[in-house]
C-alpha positions as CSV (number, residue, x, y, z in Angstrom):
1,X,-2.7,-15.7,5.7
2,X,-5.5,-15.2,4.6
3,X,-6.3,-11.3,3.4
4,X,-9.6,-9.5,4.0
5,X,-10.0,-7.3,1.1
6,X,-11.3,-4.5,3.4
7,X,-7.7,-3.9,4.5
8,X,-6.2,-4.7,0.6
9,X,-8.0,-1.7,-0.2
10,X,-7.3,0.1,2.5
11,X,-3.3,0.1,1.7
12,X,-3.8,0.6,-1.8
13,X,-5.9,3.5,-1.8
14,X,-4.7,5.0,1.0
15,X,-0.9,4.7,-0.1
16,X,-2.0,6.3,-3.6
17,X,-3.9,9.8,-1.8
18,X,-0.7,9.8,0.0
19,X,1.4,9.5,-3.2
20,X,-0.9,12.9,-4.7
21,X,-0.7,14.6,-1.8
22,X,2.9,14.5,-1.8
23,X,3.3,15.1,-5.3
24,X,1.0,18.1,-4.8
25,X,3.2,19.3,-2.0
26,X,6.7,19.5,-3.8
27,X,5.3,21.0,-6.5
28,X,4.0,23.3,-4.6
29,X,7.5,24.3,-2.6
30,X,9.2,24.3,-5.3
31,X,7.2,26.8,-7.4
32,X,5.2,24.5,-10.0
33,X,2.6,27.2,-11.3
34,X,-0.6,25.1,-11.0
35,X,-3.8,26.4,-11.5
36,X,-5.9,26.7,-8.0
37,X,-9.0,25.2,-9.5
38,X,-6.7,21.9,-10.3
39,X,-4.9,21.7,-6.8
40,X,-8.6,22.1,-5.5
41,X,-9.8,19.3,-6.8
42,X,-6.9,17.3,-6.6
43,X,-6.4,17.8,-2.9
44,X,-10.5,16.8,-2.4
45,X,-9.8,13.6,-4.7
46,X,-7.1,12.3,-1.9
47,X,-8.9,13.4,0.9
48,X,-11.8,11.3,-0.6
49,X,-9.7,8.3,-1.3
50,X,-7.8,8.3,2.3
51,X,-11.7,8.7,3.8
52,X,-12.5,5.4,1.4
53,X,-9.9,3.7,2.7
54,X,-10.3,4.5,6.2
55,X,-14.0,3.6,5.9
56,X,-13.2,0.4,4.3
57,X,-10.7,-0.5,7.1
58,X,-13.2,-1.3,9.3
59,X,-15.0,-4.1,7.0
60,X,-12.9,-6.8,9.0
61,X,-14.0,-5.7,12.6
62,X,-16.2,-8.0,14.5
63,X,-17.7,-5.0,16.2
64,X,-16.6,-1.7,14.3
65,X,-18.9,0.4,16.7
66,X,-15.7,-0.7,18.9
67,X,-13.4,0.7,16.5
68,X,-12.2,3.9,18.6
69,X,-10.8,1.7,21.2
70,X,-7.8,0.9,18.9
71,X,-6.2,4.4,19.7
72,X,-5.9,3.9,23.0
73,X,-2.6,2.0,22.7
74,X,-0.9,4.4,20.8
75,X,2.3,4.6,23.0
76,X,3.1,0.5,21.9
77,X,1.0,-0.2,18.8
78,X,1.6,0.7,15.5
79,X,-1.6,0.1,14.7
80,X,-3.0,2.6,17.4
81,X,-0.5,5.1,16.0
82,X,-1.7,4.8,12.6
83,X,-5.5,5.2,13.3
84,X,-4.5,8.1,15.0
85,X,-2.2,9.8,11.7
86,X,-4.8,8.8,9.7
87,X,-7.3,11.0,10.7
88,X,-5.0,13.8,10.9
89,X,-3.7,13.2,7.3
90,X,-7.3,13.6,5.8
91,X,-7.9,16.6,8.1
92,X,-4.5,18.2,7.5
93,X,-5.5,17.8,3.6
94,X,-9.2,19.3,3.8
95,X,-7.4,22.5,5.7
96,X,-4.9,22.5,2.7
97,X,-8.4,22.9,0.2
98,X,-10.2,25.3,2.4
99,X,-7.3,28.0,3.2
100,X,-6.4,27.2,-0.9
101,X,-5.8,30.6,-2.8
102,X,-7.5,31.2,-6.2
103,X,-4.3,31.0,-7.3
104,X,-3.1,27.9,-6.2
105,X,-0.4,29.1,-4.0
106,X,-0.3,28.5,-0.4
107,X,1.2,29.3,3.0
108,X,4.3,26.7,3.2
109,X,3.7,25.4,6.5
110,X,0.5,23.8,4.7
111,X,2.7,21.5,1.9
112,X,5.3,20.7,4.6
113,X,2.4,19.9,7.1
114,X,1.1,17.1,4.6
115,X,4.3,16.1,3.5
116,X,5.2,15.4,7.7
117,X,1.9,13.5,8.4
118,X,2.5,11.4,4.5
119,X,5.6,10.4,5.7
120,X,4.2,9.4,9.8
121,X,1.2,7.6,7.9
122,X,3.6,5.2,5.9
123,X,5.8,5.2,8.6
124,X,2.8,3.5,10.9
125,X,1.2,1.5,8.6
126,X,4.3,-0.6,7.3
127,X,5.5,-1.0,10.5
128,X,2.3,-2.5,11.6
129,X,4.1,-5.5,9.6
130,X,7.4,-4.9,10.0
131,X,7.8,-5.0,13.6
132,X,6.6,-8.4,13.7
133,X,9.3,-10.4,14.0
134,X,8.1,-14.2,13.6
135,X,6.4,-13.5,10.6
136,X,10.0,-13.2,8.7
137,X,8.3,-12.0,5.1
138,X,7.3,-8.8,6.8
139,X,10.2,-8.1,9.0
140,X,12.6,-6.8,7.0
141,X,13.1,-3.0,6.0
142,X,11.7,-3.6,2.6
143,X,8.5,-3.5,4.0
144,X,8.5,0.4,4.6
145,X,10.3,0.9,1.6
146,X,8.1,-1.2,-0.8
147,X,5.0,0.9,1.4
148,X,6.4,4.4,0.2
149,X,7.4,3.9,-3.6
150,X,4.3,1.6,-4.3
151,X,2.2,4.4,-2.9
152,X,4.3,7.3,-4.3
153,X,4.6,5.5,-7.7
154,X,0.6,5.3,-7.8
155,X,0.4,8.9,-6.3
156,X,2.7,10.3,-8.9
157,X,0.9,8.3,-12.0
158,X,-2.2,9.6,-10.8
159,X,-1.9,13.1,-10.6
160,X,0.2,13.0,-13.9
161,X,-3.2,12.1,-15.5
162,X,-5.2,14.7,-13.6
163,X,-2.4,17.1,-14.6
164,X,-2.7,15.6,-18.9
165,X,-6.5,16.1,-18.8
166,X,-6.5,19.3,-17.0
167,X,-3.9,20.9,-19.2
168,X,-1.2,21.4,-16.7
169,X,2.3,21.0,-18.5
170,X,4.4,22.5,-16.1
171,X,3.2,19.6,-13.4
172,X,3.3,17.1,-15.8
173,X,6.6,18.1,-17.0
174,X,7.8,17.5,-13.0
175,X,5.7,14.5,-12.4
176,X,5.9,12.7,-15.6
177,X,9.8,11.6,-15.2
178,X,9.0,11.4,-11.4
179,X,6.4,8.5,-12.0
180,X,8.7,6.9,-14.4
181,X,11.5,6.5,-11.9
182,X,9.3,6.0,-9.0
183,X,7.4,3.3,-10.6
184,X,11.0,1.7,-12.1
185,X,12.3,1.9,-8.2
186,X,9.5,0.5,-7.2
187,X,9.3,-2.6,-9.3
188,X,12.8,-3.2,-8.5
189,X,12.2,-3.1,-4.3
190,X,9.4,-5.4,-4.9
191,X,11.2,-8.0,-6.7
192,X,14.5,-7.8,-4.5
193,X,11.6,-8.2,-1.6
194,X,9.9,-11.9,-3.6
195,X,13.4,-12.7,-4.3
196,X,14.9,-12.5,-0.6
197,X,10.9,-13.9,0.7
198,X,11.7,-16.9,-2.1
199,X,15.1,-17.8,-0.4
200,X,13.8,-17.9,3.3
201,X,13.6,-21.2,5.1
202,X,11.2,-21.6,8.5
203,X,12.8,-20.6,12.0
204,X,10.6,-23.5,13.5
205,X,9.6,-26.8,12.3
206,X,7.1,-30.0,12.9
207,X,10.3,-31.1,14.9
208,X,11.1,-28.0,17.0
209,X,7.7,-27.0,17.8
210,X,6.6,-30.1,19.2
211,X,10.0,-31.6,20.8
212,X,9.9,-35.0,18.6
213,X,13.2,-35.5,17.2
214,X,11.9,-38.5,14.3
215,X,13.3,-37.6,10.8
216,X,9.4,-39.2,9.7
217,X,7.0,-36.8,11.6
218,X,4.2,-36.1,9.7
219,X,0.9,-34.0,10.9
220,X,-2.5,-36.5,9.9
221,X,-5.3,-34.2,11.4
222,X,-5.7,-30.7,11.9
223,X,-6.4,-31.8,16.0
224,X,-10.4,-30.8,15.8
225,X,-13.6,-31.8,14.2
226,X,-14.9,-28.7,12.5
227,X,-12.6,-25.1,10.9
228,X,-11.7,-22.4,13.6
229,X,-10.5,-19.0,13.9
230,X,-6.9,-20.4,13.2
231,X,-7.9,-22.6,10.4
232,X,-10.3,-19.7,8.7
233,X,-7.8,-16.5,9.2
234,X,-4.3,-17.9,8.6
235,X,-5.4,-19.9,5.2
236,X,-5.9,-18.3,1.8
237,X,-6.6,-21.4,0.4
238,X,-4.9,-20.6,-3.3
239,X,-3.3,-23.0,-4.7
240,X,0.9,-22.3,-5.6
241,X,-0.3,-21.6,-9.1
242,X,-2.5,-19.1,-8.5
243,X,-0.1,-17.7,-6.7
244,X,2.3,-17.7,-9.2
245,X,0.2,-16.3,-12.0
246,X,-1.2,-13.3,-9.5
247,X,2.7,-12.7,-8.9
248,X,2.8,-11.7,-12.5
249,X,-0.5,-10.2,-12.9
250,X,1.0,-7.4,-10.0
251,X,4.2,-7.3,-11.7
252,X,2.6,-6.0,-15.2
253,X,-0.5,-4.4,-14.1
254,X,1.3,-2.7,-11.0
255,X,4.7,-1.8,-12.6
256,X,5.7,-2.7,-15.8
257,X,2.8,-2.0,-18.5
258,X,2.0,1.3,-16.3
259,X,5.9,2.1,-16.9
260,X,5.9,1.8,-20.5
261,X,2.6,4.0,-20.7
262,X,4.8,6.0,-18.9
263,X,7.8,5.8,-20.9
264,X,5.7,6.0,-24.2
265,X,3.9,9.2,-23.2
266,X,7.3,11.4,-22.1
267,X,8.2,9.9,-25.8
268,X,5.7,12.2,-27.2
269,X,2.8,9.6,-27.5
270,X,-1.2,10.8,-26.9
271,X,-2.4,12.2,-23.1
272,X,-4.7,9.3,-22.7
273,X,-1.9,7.5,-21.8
274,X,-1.6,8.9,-19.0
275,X,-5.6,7.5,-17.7
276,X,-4.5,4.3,-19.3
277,X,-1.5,3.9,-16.5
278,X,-4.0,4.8,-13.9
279,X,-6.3,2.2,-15.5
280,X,-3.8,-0.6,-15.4
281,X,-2.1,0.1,-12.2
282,X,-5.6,-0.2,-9.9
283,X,-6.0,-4.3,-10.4
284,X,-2.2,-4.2,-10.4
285,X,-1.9,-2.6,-6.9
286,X,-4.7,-4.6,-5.5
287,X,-3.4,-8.0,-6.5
288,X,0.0,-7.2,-5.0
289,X,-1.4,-6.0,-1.8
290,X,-3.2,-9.4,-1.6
291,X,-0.4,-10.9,-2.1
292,X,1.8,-9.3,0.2
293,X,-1.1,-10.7,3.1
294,X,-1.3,-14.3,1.4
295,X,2.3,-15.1,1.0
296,X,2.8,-14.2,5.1
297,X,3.6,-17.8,6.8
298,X,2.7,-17.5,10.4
299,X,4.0,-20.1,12.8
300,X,1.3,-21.2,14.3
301,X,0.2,-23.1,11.0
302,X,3.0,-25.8,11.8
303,X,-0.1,-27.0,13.8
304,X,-3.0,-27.5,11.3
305,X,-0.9,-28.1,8.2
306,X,-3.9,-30.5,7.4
307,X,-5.6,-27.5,6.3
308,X,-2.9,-25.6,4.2
């Protein structure tokens, strides 16, 4: 398909303010002393980044004046269901900052509130994909699962930067490790997911969607004069090589260099490593959220295979 970067940024950013949020929350619960100053700002910097992202979701609407409309299927779509959790994620997190102690200490029902609506946000969003069951890259459980550690992985690497410039060992103690094995789970979900999406083969064909039966059938035109929706939406137009180099680009950016900053740092190495992780992981994450759109096959290009 062919991704609109408004929506590759939404998933990224959005999945990483969930990632700090929760990271924020189990520390929290489980007594982290954190100053309140840090989990302050922290909590504003993911309700900024979820608002980001839910303002740049609407860059691919026709009409985004229209965009309220899409909650009014929220008892069937996924989709309506998310725009709905959304909202409530960003609010929940602005009440966590403005009922926020001096001390950094809070009621408990306000860390299990965010980890609840976390968990419904990545719950909705992956299974946006996930329940759509001719596109066979996305319907598979890995989706969710490659939704949650990507976003938690970036979530954890993140605050254990905020937490090495603001000084605060006991969280980076916690989340340090955390990111590390995170991010190492993570890497491995995605490549069991480009291995299994490597091995697929088509449901439908040339030959079963248009009942001709010729071993030698062979598509010459695209069947109009002039590009379409279907011709414009459902190709990115990349050749296999780009492809094949962004594959590793998200690999190393997203996982792997990010992880040894990781590593190096919990081996005693400098704080700025720490920044440097963040720093890396930000192209990594947006190239394999492109990528997860682009290497979608939908079914309907077995009719304009001209274009592809």
């Amino acid at each position: 398909m062919n991704p609109a970067m408004s929506v590759v940024v939404f998933t990224a950013i959005a999945g990483a303010a969930q990632g700090l949020v929760v990271a924020l929350a189990v520390a929290t619960l489980i007594g982290v002393p954190m100053a309140g100053g840090f989990v302050a700002h922290a909590l504003l910097l993911a309700a900024a980044m979820a608002t980001v992202g839910l303002l740049s979701s609407f860059g691919h609407l026709g009409r985004p004046a229209r965009a309220w409309r899409a909650v009014l299927m929220w008892r069937t779509s996924w989709l309506s269901r998310e725009c709905l959790v959304l909202p409530a994620f960003i609010g929940w997190t602005l009440l966590w900052w403005a009922l926020l102690p001096a001390d950094g200490t809070a009621p408990v029902w306000l860390p299990l509130g965010a980890l609840l609506l976390s968990a419904l946000l990545w719950l909705c969003t992956a299974m946006i994909y996930a329940c759509l069951r001719f596109i066979q890259e996305w319907a598979q459980p890995l989706t969710l699962v490659n939704f949650i550690l990507i976003g938690q992985g970036a979530g954890l690497v993140l605050v254990s930067a905020l937490a090495a410039g603001a000084g605060e060992e006991a969280l980076l103690a916690r989340t340090g490790p955390a990111a590390l094995g995170v991010l190492l789970a993570a890497l491995a979900a995605r490549c069991l997911t480009l291995a299994r999406n490597a091995a697929l083969r088509p449901r439908s064909t040339l030959h079963s969607a248009t009942g001709i039966r010729t071993p030698q059938l062979v598509q010459k035109s695209m069947g109009m004069s002039a590009g379409a929706f279907n011709t414009r939406e459902f190709f990115h137009g990349r050749t296999a090589m780009f492809l094949k180099n962004l594959k590793w680009l998200f690999l190393l950016c997203g996982f792997v260099l990010p992880g040894l900053c990781a590593a190096a740092a919990l081996a005693g190495g400098p704080a700025w490593l720490w920044p440097l992780a963040v720093a890396l992981q930000v192209p990594g994450l947006l190239a394999e959220r492109w990528f997860f759109f682009a290497q979608a096959r939908h079914p309907q290009n077995l009719y304009y295979q001209v274009v592809s």
